[in-house]
C-alpha positions in Angstrom: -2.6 -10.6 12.7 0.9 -11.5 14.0 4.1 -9.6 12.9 5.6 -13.7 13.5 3.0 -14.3 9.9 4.7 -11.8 7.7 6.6 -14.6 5.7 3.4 -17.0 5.6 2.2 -17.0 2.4 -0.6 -14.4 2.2 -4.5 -15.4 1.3 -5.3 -14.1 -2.2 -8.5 -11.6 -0.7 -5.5 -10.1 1.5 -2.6 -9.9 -1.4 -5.5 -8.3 -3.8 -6.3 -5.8 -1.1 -2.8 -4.9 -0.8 -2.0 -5.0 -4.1 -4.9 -2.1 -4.9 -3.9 -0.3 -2.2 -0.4 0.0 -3.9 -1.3 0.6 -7.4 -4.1 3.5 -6.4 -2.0 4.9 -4.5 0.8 5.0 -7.5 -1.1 5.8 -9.7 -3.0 9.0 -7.5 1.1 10.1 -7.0 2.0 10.3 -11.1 -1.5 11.7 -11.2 -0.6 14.6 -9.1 2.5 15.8 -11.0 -0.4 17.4 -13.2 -2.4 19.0 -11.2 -2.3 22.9 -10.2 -0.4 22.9 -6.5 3.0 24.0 -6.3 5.6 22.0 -6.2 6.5 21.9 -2.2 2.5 20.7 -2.4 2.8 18.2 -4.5 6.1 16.6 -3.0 4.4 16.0 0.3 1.4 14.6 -1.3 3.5 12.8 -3.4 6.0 11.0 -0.8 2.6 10.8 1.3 1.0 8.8 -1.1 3.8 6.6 -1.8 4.1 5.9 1.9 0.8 4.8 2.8 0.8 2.7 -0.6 3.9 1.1 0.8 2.6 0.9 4.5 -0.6 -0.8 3.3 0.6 -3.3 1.2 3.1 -4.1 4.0 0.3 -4.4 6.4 -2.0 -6.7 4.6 0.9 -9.0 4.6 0.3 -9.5 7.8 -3.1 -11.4 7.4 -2.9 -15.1 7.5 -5.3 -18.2 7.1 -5.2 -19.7 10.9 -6.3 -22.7 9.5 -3.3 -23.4 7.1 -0.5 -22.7 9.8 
């Protein structure tokens, strides 16, 4: 895992990984505008939520095949 791979094309395990990350973690944050905490609570765990789904799907683009480079 190089930052130099990050525009590599990604292996599909890798791009499915990072691609569930991102859509739980989306779908957890329009979850929470339902549930009971108050709002201050629910921005955090909101913009939290957003940033590790952005983080993580960032991240797994950063996994390349050695073999194909």
């Amino acid at each position: 895992m190089k930052v130099s791979n990050y525009y590599h094309p990604t292996p599909k395990f890798w791009r499915q990984v990072g691609d569930t990350i991102l859509i739980g973690t989306t779908t957890l944050s329009a979850m929470m505008m339902g549930s009971p905490f108050s709002d201050t609570h629910k921005t955090w765990i909101i913009f939290s939520l957003n940033v590790i789904g952005v983080i993580g799907k960032m991240i797994t683009n950063l996994f390349k095949d050695e073999t194909s480079l």
